[in-house]
C-alpha positions, -999 to 999 in steps of 0.1 A, spaced: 129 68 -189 161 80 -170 158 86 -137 174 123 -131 187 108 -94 203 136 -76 233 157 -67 250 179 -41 244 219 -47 260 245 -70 274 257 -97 306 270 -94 315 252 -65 299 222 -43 271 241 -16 288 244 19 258 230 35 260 200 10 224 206 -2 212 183 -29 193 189 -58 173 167 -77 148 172 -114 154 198 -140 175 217 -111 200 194 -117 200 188 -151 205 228 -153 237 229 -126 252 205 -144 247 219 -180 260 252 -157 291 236 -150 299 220 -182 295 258 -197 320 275 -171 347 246 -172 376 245 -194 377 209 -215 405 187 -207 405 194 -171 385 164 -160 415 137 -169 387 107 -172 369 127 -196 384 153 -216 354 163 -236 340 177 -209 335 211 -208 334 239 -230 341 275 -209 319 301 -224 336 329 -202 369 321 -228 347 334 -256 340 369 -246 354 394 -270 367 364 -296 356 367 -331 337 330 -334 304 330 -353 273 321 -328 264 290 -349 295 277 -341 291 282 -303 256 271 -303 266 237 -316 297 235 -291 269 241 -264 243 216 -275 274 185 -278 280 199 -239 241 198 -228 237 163 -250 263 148 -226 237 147 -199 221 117 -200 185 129 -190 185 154 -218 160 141 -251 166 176 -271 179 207 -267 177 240 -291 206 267 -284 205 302 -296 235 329 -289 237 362 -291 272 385 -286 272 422 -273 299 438 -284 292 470 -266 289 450 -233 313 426 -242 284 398 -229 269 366 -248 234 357 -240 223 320 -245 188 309 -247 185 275 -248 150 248 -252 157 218 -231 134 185 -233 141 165 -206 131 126 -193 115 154 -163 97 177 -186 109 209 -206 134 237 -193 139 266 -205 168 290 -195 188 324 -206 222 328 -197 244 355 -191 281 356 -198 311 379 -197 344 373 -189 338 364 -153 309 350 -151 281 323 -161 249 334 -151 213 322 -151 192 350 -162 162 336 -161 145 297 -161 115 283 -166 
């Protein structure tokens, strides 16, 4: 079993008051970050990242972006399975991604919300 370990704080940005996280928390900040960074900007891993936010108003069929998302969320080492589903709102001009995590910490489930400036967790579980 991998152990999950830790790491500092946020999504977006490391916490100011350097708070750690640890479990399925962490799992889901990083699969947060992966999801709101553009690949090729980490130069000892290029793979990384696939910027959902870039997606808003593009014409790409959701099948395609669901298996874009599960390759990012399969990166992280603790994660056993994962099950993505998207959904584009063109009269909002937001995606919504549901996705079914199993973990080497348990399940997590999560709903995202996207447009062109944000990544957002809607709701987890």
């Amino acid at each position: 079993m991998t152990e999950l370990g830790s790491d500092f704080s946020g999504t977006t940005d490391v916490d100011r008051a350097l708070g750690e996280v640890d479990g399925k928390l962490a799992v889901l900040q990083q699969i947060l970050r992966r999801l709101s960074s553009i690949p090729g900007q980490l130069l000892e891993k290029t793979s990384y990242g696939y910027d959902l936010r870039l997606l808003i108003g593009s014409s790409i069929e959701p099948s395609i972006v669901e298996g874009k998302i599960e390759e990012q969320i399969f990166d992280e080492e603790a994660v056993e399975s994962a099950e993505v589903t998207v959904t584009f709102s063109e009269d909002t001009s937001t995606m919504t991604v549901e996705a079914t995590i199993e973990t080497t910490e348990g399940d997590l489930d999560f709903t995202l919300a996207v447009n062109e400036l944000t990544v957002e967790i809607l709701k987890t579980v």
